[in-house]
C-alpha positions as semicolon CSV with decimal commas, in nm:
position;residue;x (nm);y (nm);z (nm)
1;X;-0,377;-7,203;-0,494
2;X;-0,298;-7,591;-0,628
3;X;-0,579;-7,811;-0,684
4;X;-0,573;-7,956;-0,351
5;X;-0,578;-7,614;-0,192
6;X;-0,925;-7,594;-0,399
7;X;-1,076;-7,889;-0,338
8;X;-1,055;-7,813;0,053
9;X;-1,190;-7,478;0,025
10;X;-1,475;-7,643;-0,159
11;X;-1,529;-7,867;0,136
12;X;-1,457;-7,732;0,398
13;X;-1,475;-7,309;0,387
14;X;-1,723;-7,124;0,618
15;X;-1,727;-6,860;0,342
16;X;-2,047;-6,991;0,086
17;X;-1,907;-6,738;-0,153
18;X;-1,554;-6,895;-0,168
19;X;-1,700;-7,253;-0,130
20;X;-1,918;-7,174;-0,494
21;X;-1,624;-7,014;-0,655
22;X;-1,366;-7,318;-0,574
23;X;-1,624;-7,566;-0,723
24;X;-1,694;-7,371;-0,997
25;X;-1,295;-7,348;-1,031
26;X;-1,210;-7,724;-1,012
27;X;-1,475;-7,738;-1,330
28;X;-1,291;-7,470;-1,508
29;X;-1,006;-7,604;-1,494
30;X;-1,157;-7,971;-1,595
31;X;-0,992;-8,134;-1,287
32;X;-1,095;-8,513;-1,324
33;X;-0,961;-8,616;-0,973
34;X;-1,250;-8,365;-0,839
35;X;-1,484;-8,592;-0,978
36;X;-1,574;-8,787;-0,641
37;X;-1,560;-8,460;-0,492
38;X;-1,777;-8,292;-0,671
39;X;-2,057;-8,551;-0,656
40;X;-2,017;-8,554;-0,261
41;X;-2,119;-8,154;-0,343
42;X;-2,436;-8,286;-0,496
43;X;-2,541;-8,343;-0,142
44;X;-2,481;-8,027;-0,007
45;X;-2,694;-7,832;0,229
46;X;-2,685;-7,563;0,003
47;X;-2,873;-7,526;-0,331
48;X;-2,622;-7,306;-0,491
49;X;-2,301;-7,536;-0,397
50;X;-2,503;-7,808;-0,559
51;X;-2,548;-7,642;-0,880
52;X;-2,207;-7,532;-0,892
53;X;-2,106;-7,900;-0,851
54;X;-2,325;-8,019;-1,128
55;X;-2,175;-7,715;-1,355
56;X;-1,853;-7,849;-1,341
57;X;-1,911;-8,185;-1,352
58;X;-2,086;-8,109;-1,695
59;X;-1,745;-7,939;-1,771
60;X;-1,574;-8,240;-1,686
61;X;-1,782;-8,507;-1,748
62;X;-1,967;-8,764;-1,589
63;X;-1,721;-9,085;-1,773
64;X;-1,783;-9,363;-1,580
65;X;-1,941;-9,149;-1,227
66;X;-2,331;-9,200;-1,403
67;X;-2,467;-9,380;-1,150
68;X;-2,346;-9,219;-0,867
69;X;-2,452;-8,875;-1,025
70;X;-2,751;-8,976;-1,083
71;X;-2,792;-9,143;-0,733
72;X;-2,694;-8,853;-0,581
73;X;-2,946;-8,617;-0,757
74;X;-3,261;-8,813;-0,748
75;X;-3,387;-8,618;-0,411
76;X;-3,340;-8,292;-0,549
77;X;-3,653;-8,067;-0,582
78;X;-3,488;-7,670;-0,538
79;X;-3,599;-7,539;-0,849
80;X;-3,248;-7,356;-0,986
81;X;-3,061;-7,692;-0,873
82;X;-3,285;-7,894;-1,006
83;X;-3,329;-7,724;-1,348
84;X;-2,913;-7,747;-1,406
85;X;-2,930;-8,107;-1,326
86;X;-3,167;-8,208;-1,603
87;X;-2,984;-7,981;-1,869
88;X;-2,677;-8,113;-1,810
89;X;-2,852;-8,519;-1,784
90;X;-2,981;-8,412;-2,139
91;X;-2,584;-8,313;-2,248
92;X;-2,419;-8,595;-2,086
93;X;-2,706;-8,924;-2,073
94;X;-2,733;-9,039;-2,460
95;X;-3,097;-9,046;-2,517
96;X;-3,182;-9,405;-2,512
97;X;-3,046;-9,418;-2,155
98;X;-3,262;-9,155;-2,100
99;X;-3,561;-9,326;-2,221
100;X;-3,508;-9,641;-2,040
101;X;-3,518;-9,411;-1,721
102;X;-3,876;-9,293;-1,753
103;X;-3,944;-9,616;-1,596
104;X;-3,691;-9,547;-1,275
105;X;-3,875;-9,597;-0,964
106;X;-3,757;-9,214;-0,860
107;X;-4,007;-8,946;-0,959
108;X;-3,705;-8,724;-0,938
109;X;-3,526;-8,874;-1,211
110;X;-3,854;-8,975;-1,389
111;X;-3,931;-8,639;-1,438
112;X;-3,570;-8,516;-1,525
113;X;-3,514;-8,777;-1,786
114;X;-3,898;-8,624;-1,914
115;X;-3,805;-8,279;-1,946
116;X;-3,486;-8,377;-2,124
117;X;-3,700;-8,580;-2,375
118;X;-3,929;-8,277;-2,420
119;X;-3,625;-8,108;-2,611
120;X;-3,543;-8,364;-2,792
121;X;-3,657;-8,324;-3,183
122;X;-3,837;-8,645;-3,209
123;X;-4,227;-8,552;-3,196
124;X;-4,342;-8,869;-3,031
125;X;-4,037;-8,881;-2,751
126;X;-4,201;-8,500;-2,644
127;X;-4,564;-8,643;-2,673
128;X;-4,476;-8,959;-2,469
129;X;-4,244;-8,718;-2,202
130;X;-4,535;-8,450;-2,175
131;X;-4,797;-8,791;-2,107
132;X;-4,579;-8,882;-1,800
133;X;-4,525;-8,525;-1,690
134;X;-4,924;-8,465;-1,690
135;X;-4,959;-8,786;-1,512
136;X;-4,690;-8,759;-1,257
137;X;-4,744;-8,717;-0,859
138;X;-4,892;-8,391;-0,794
139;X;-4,678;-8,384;-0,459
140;X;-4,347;-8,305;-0,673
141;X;-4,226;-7,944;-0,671
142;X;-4,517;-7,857;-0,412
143;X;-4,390;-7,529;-0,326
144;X;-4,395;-7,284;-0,046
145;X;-4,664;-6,970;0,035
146;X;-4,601;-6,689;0,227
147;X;-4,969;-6,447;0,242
148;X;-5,069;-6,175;0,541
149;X;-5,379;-6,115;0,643
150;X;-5,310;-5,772;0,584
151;X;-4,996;-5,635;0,362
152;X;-5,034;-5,300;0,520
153;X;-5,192;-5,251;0,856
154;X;-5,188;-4,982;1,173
155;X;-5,228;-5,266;1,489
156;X;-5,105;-5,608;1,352
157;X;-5,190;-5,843;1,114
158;X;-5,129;-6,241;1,043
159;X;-4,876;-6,372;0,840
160;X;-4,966;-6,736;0,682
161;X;-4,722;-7,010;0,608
162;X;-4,808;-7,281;0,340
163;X;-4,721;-7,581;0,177
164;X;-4,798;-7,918;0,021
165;X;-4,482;-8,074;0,127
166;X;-4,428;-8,289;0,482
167;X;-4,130;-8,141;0,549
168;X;-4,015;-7,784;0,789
169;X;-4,057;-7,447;0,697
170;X;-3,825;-7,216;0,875
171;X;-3,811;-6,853;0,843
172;X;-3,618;-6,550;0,933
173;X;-3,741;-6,235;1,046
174;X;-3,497;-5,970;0,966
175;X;-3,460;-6,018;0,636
176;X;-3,149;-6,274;0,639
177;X;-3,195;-6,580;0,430
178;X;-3,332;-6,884;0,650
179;X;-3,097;-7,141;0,736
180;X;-3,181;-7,514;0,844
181;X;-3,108;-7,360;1,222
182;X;-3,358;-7,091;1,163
183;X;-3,698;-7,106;1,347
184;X;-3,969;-7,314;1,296
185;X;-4,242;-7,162;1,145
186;X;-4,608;-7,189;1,271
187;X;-4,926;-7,202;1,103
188;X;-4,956;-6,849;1,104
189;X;-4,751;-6,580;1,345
190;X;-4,875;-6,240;1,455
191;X;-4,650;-5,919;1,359
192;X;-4,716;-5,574;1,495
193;X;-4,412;-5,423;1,302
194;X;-4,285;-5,377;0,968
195;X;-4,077;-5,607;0,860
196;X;-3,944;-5,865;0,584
197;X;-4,012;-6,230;0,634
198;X;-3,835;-6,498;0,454
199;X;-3,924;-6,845;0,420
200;X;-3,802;-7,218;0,272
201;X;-3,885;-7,542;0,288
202;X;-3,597;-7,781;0,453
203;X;-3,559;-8,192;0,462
204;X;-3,333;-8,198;0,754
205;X;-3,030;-7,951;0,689
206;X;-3,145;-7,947;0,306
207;X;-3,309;-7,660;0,159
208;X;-3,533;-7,833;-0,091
209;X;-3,722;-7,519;-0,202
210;X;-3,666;-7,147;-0,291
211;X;-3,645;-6,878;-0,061
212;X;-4,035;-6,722;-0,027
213;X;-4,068;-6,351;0,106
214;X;-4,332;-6,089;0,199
215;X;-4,275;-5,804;0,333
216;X;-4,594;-5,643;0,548
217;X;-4,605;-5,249;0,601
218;X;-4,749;-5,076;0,888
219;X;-4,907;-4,769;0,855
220;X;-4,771;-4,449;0,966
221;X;-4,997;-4,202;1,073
222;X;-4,900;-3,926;0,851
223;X;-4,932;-4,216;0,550
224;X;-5,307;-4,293;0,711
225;X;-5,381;-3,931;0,613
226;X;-5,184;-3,886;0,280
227;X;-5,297;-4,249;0,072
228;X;-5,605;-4,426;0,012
229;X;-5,679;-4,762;0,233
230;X;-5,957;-4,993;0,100
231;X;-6,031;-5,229;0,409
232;X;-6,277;-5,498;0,566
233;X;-6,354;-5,654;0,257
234;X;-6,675;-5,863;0,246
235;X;-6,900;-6,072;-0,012
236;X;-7,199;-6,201;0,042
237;X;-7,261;-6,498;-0,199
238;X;-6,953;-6,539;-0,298
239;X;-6,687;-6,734;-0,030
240;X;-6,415;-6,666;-0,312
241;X;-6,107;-6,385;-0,141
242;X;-6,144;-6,018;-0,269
243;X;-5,803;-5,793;-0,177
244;X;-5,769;-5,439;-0,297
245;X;-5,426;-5,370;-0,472
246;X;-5,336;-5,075;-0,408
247;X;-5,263;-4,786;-0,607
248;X;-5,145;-5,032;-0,877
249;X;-5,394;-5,017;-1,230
250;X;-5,190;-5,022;-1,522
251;X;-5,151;-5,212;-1,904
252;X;-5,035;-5,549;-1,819
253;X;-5,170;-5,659;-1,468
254;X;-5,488;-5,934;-1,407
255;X;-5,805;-5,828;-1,421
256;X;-5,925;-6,127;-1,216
257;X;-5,834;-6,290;-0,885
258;X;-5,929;-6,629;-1,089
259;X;-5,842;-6,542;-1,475
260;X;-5,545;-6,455;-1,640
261;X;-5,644;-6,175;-1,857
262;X;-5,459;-5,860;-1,840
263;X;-5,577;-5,481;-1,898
264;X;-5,451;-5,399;-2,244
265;X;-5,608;-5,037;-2,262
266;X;-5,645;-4,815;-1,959
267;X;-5,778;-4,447;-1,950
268;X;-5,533;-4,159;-1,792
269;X;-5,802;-4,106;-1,535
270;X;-5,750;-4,460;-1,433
271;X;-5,402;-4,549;-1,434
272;X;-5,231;-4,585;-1,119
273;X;-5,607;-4,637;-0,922
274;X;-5,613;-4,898;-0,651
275;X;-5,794;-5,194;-0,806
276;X;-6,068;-5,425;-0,650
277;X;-5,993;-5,690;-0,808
278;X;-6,286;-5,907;-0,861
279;X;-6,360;-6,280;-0,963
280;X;-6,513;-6,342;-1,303
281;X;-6,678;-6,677;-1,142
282;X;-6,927;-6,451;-0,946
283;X;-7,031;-6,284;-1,279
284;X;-7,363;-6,439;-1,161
285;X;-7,410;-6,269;-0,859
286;X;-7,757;-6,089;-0,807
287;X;-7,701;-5,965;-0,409
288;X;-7,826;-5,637;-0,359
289;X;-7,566;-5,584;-0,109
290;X;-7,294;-5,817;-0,269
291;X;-6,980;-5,628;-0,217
292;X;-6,869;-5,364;0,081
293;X;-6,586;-5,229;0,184
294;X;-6,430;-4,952;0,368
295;X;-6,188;-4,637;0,261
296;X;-6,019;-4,428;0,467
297;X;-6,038;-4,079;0,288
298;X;-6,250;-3,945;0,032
299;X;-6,247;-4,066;-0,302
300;X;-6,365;-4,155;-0,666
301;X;-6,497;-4,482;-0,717
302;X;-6,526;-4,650;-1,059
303;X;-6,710;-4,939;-1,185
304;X;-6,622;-5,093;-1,485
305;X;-6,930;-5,287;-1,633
306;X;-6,919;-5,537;-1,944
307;X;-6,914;-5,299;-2,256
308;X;-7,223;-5,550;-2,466
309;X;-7,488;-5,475;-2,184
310;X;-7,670;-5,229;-2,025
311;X;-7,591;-5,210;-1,602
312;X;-7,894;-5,270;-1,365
313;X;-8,008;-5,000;-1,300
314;X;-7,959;-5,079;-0,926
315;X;-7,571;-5,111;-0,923
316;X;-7,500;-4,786;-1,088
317;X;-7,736;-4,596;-0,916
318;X;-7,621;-4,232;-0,832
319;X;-7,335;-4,277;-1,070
320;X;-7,245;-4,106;-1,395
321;X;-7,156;-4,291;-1,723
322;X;-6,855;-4,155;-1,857
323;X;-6,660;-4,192;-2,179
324;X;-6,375;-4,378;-2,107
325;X;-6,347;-4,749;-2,175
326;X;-6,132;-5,014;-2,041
327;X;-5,974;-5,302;-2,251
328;X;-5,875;-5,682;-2,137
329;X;-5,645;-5,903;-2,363
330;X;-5,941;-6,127;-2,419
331;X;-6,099;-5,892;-2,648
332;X;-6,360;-5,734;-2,423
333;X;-6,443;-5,375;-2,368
334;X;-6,604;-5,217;-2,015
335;X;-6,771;-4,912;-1,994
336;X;-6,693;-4,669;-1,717
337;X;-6,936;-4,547;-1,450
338;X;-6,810;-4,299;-1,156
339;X;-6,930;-4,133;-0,836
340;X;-6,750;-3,987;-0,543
341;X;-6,768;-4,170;-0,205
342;X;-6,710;-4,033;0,144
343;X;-6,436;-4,179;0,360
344;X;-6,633;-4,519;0,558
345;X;-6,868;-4,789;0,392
346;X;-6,907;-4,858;0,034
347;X;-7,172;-5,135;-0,087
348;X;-7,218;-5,258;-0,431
349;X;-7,454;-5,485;-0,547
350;X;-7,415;-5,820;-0,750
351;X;-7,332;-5,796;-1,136
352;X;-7,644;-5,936;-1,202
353;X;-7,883;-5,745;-0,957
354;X;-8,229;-5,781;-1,023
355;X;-8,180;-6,099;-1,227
356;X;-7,975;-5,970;-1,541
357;X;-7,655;-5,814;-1,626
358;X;-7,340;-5,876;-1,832
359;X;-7,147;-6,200;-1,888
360;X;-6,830;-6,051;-1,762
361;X;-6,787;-5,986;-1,379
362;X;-6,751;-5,602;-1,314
363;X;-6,420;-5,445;-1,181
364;X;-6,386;-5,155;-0,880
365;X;-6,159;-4,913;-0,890
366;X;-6,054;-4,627;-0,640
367;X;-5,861;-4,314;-0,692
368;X;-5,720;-3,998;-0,530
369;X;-5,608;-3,914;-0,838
370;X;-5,457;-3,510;-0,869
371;X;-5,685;-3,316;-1,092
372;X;-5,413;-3,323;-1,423
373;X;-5,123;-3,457;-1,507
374;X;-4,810;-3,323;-1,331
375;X;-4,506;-3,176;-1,495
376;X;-4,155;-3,225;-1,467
377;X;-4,115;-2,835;-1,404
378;X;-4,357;-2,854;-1,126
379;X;-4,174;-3,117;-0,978
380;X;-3,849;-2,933;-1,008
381;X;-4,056;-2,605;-0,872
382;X;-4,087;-2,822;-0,581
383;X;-3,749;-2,953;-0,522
384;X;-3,652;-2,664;-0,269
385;X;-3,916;-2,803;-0,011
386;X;-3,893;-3,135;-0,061
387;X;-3,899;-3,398;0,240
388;X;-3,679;-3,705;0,257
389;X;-3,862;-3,898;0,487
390;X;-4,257;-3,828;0,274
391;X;-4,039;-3,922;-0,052
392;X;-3,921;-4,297;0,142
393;X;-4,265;-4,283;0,252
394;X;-4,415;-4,275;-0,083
395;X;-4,160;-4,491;-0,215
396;X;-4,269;-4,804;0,012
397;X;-4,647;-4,664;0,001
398;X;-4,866;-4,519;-0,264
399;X;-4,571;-4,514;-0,510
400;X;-4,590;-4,869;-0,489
401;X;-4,174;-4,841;-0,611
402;X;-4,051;-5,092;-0,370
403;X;-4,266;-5,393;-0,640
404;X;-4,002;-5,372;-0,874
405;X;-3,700;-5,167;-0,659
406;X;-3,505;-5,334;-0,359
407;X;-3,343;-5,067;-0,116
408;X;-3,176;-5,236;0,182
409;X;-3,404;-5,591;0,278
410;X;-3,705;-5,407;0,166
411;X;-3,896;-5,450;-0,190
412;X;-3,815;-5,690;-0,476
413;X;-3,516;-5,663;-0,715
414;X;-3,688;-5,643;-1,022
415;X;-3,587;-5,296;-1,183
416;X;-3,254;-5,157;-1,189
417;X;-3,056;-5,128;-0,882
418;X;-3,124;-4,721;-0,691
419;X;-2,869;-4,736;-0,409
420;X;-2,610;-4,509;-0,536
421;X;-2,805;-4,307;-0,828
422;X;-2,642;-4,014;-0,770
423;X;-2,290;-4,058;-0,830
424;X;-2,416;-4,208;-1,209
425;X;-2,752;-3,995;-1,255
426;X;-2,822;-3,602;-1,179
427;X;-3,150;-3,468;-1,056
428;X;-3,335;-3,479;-1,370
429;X;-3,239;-3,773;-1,485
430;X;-3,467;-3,917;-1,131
431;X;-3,752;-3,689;-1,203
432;X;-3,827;-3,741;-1,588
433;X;-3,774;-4,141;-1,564
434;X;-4,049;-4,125;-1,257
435;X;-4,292;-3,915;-1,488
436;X;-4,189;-4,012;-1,826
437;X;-4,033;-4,368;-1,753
438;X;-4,027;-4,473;-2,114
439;X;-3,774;-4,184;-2,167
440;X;-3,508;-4,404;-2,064
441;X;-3,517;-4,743;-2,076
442;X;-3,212;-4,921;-1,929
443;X;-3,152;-5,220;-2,128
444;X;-3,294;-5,513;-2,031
445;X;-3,554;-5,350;-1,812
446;X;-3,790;-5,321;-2,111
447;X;-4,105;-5,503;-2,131
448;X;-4,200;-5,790;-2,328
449;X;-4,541;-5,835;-2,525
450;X;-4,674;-6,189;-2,604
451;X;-4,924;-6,265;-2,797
452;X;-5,119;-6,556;-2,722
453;X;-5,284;-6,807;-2,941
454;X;-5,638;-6,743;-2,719
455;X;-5,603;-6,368;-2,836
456;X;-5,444;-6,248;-2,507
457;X;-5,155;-5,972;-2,511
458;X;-4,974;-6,023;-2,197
459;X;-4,678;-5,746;-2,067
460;X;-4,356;-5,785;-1,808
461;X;-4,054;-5,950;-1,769
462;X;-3,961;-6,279;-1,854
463;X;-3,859;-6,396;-1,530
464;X;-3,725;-6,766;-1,585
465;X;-3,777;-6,971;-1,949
466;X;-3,745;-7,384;-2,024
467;X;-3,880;-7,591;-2,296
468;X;-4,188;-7,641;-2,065
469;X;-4,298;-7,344;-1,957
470;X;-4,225;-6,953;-1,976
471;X;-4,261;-6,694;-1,643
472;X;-4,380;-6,350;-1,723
473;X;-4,338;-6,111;-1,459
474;X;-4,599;-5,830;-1,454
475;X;-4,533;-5,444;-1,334
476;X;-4,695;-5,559;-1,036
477;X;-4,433;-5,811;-0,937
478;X;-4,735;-6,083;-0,936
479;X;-4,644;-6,394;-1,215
480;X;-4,784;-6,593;-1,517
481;X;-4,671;-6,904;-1,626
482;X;-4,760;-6,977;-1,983
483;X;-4,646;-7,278;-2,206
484;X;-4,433;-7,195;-2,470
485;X;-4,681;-7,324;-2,774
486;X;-4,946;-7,147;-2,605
487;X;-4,723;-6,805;-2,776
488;X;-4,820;-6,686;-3,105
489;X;-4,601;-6,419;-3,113
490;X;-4,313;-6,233;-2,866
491;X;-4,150;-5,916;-2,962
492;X;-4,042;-5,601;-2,769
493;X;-4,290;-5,403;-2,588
494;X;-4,058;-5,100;-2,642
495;X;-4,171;-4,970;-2,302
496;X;-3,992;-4,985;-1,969
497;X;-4,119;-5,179;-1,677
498;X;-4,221;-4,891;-1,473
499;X;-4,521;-4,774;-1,487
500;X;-4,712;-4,464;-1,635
501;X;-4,937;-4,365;-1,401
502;X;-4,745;-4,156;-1,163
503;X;-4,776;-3,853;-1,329
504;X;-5,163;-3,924;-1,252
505;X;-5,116;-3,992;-0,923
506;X;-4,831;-3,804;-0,753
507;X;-4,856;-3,430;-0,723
508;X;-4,541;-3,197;-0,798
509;X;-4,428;-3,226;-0,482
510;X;-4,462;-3,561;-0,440
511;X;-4,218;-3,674;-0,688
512;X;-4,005;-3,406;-0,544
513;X;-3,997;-3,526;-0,231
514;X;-3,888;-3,905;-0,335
515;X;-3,649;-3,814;-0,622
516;X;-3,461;-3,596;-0,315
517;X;-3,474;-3,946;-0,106
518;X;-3,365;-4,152;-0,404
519;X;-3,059;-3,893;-0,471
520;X;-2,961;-3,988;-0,129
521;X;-2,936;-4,339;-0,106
522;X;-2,607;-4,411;-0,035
């Protein structure tokens, strides 16, 4: 197609996939009479077309358009969109121009022409940039939260829609990306059925945020009588939010709902356990009935206490000390009581019950776990009875697989892609990477380890870096966000993102059953 051919497609296709590629194309191919164009794109509805735009203008190059560039990016706030347009300021602004606009009256350009100046080499330019950023409106960049009442329930539960900004949240419900025509979303809405919702934030027909999901499970009957449920969660002192996660202990993920230490050293007998996860802030706790909750089935429960003191005596009452001992990237070691609990009510006292205690808030944990360790050959033993639908059930349940695996508008795209496996992968291949997942690594699905100057270790994925900040995602699909300087030292975990503890916590025919189902996705 000729150039004008191009620059109509870019304006005027119904196909967003075609309408990217054209701008991107008139950029390629350094098309100056695009120019006007192309800044007309920096209005666009959507994010991506405006990204694509400012791509190829950088390409091109802004000349003489500065000022109506920059007039037509100061309202953008959609992260990606955002992000390209202060790069490519910082590539095509000379940096005294760039100065001068720290004083612009628009916080949206205030803060590009900052984060620009935070790259720049001159010490006192980033000092002066990071002053403005600290000080800046709080209001920018507000983003959007999406949280349930209940991510897996058997009646209904409430999904919550939140943000800081004053404009519309619309949302989808069957797993299609929200639109500006999409519905408006309440305060909360009830759902009685699985599903995936999406949400974004939009100012008029402009998304001005990124697309937020959650996706709530409801719980099968068969699944009510195969994994372990930790509900009705109560505290009394304490008006802080407890949540169990289930089946999900591992090296890398928080210890606390309010810290951002990880677990650096976790026993067999532990891994894959649903955690409790407590808030270090009610260390101080002395309730005698501080903490209950309720379990569906039978099961272990474990109480990790601070590793320096001895336990009252009234919170591990009944339970046995063992040997194991838990780690945290802060330095700190717990010792590791147990007891077995009956399916109903389980109440735990305060840390500090009777009036002393350790300076580190305890941590619950809860486990079916098998007896030992299964094998790969007792998994293949197991292949000849194995059921498609437990394996999909485990897969979106106690597997916890769909956190870093996306099949169909379910789960999170994280790990490598599974539709299709078995045309590239045989039989083993599926069974040995769910019990031994460090066997094969596929590359860049490995973890990474930081070191942190405050003696941390953290472990995941980095999700998104800038000269401002750096987004690890942990196994659990939950996110840190630590600053750059705050790193002592980043290397190569030499471990894939998947995690460990399966072989604790499936049986033979378990991982049978949903290496059969993930041999059949199609």
């Amino acid at each position: 197609a000729n150039h004008a051919e191009i620059l109509r497609i870019a304006l005027e296709s119904g196909d967003l996939n075609l309408r990217i590629q054209a701008t991107r194309v008139l950029g390629e191919n350094k098309v100056i009479r695009a120019v006007p164009v192309l800044i007309k794109l920096l209005t666009d509805d959507e994010p991506r077309i405006r990204t694509a735009a400012m791509q190829s203008l950088d390409r091109i190059g802004w000349g003489g358009h500065s000022n109506a560039i920059v007039d037509a990016i100061a309202p953008e706030s959609e992260r990606i969109a955002f992000y390209t347009d202060w790069q490519v300021m910082r590539r095509q602004l000379p940096e005294n121009q760039r100065r001068e606009m720290l004083a612009d009256e628009r916080q949206g350009i205030r803060r590009m022409a900052a984060l620009g100046l935070m790259e720049e080499g001159d010490r006192d330019l980033q000092r002066r940039a990071l002053s403005f950023l600290e000080s800046s409106d709080a209001g920018f960049g507000a983003g959007l939260a999406i949280s349930a009442s209940k991510r897996n329930f058997r009646d209904s539960t409430k999904v919550i829609f939140e943000t800081k900004t004053p404009f519309q949240i619309r949302f989808t419900s069957d797993g299609s990306s929200p639109t500006n025509t999409s519905p408006k979303a309440p305060k909360e809405i009830t759902v009685s059925d699985e599903m995936t919702i999406k949400a974004a934030i939009f100012d008029g027909k402009r998304r001005v945020s990124e697309i937020e999901s959650i996706t709530v499970h409801k719980i099968t009957e068969s699944e009510w009588k195969d994994r372990l449920f930790v509900e009705g969660i109560t505290r009394k002192g304490s008006a802080k939010s407890y949540r169990a996660n289930l089946d999900g202990l591992q090296r890398g993920v928080l210890v606390y709902a309010d810290r951002q230490y990880t677990f650096t050293e976790i026993p067999d007998a532990l891994a894959g356990a649903t955690h409790l996860r407590t808030h270090n802030d009610d260390k101080a706790n002395h309730e005698a009935e501080f903490l209950r909750f309720q379990t569906n089935l039978p099961a272990v429960l474990y109480l990790a206490y601070d590793g320096r003191t001895a336990p009252p005596k009234a919170l591990v009452a009944g339970m046995e000390k063992t040997d194991m001992m838990l780690k945290i990237s802060n330095g700190e070691s717990f010792s590791v009581y147990r007891r077995s609990v009956k399916a109903g009510e389980v109440i735990l006292g305060g840390n500090k019950v009777g009036g002393s205690g350790g300076e580190s808030m305890y941590q619950v944990f809860i486990s079916r776990a098998v007896a030992k360790k299964t094998t790969i050959a007792e998994a293949k033993e197991a292949l000849p009875k194995a059921e498609l639908k437990h394996g999909k059930e485990i897969f979106f349940g106690r597997g916890t697989c769909f956190a870093c695996h996306k099949v169909g508008d379910r789960g999170v795209a994280i790990g490598p892609d599974l539709v299709g496996i078995g045309k590239r992968r045989d039989m083993d291949y599926v069974i040995q990477s769910t019990l031994e997942p460090d066997a094969y690594i596929v590359e860049g699905f490995q973890q990474t380890s930081l070191e942190m100057k405050d003696g941390r270790v953290l472990f995941g994925m980095i999700g998104e870096e800038t000269a401002l900040s750096m987004k690890l995602v942990l196994l659990t699909g939950e996110q840190i966000v630590v600053k750059p300087d705050e790193v002592k030292k980043r290397s190569d975990a030499k471990n894939s993102i998947m995690p460990a503890s399966l072989s604790n916590t499936l049986s033979g025919q378990d991982v049978a059953d949903i290496s059969a189902w993930i041999m059949s996705l199609k």
